[in-house]
C-alpha positions in Angstrom: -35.8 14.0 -21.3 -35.7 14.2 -17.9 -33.9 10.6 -17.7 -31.5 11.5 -19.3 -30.4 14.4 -17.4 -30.7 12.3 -14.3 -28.4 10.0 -15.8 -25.9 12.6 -17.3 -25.9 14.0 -13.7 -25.3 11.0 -12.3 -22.8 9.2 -14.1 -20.7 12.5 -14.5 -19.4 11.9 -11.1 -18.7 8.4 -11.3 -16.8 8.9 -14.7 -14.5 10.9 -12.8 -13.9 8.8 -10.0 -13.1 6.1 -11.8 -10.9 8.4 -14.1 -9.4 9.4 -10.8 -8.5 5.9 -9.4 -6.8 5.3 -13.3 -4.1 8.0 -11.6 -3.2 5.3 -8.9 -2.7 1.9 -11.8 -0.1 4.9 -13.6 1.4 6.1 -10.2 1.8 2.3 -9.2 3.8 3.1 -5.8 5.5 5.5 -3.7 7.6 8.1 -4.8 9.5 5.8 -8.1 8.9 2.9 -5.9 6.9 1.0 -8.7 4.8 -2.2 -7.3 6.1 -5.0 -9.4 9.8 -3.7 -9.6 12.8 -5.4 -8.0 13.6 -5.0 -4.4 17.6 -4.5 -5.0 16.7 -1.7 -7.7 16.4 0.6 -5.2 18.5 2.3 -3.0 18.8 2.1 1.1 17.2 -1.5 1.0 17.7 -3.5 3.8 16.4 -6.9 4.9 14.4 -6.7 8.0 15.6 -8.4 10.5 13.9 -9.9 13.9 16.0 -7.7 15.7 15.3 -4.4 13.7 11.4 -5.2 13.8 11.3 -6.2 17.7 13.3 -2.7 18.7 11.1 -0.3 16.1 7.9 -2.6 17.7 7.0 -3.6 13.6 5.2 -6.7 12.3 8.3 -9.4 11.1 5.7 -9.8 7.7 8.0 -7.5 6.3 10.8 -8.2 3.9 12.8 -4.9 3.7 12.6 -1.8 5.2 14.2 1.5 3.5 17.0 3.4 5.9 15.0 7.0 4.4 17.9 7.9 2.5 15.5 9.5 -0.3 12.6 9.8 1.7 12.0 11.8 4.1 8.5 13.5 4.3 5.1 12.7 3.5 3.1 16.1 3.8 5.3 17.7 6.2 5.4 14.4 7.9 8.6 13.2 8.9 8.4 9.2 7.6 9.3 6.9 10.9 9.2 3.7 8.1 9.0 2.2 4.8 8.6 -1.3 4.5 7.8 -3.4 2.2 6.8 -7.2 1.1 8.0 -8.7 -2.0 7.3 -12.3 -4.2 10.2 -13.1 -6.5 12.0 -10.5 -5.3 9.4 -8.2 -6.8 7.8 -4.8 -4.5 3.9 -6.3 -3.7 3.3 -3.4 -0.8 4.8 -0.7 0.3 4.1 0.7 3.8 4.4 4.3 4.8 4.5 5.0 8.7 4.5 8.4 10.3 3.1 11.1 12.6 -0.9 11.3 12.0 -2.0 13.9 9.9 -5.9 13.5 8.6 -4.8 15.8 5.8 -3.1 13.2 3.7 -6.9 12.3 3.1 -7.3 15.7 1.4 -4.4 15.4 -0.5 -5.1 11.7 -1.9 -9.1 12.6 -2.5 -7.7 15.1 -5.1 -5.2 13.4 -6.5 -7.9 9.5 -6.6 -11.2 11.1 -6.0 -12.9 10.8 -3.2 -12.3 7.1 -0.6 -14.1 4.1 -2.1 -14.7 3.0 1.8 -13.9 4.6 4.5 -15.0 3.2 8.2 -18.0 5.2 10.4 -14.9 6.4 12.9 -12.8 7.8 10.1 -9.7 5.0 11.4 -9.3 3.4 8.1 -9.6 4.6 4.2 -9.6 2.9 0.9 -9.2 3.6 -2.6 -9.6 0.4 -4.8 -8.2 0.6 -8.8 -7.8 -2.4 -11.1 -4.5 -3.0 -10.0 -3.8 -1.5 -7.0 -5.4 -0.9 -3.4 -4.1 2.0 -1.1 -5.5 2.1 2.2 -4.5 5.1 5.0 -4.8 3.5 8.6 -5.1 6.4 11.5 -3.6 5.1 15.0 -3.4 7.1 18.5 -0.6 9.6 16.9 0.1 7.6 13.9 -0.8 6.6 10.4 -0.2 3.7 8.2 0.1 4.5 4.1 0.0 1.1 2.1 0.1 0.7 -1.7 -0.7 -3.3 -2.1 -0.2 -4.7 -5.5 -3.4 -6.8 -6.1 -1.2 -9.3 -8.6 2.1 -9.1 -6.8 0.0 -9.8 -3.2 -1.8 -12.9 -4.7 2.4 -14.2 -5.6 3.1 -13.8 -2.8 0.3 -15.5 -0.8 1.2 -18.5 -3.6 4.9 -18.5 -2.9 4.0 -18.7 1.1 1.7 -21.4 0.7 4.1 -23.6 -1.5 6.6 -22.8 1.4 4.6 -24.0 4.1 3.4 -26.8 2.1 6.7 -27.9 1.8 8.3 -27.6 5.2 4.5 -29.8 6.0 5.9 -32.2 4.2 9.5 -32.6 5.3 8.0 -33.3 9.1 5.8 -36.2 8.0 8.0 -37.5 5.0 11.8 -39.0 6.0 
């Protein structure tokens, strides 16, 4: 009897975890921004450019960036970017930039549950679903929010390699 109490007790809170992280698979994204949809379905979409990425100091790994025209705030957070990576034209992850604020950590714990991982120094937090990983990233006086599409990622990572593959060949083949 007592066994199965234990067990009751124990796999209460893991039931509701996992219900939790089934929030983020039916959110899939950032604000209507679905993982998975097209890039040109939305609106203030624009190509990132060398240029644009050198002067905001932002990897060039990123497709598209969004001019804010819908989005403004993330918890009273004024957003400095949204970027984002695509495969066939298709959102794969979404990036959220602005001012740090450790209480986005609150208010994604009780909307997923609780981090899956988090680091020792509190830098860097994860919550893993079937389908999607998010991860909040704490910087001196910023933070990174990224949705990644576990499918639409590994597309992408195909679509690169056949890329690369292919310019390989055009240097040794005339």
């Amino acid at each position: 009897m007592r066994a199965i109490i234990f067990l009751i007790t124990w796999c209460i809170p893991i039931f509701c975890i996992a219900q939790d992280l089934k929030e983020l698979d039916k959110k899939n994204g950032f604000r209507g921004i679905e993982l998975g949809s097209k890039i040109h379905k939305h609106e203030c979409m624009q190509t990132m450019t060398p240029e644009y990425a050198t002067k905001n100091n932002l990897s060039p790994e990123w497709d598209y960036y969004n001019t804010l025209c819908n989005h403004k705030l993330i918890i009273g957070q004024t957003i400095a970017h949204l970027l984002f990576k695509t495969a066939d034209n298709k959102i794969s992850e979404i990036a959220i930039i602005s001012k740090a604020d450790r209480n986005i950590i609150k208010s994604l714990s009780d909307l997923y549950g609780e981090p899956t991982y988090f680091t020792p120094n509190l830098d860097l937090y994860y919550w893993r679903s079937e389908k999607i990983e998010l991860r909040v990233f704490f910087e001196i006086n910023k933070m990174t929010i990224n949705y990644k599409s576990y499918a639409w990622s590994l597309k992408r990572d195909e679509i690169k390699a056949e890329k690369e593959s292919k310019k390989a060949k055009k240097q040794f083949i005339p």
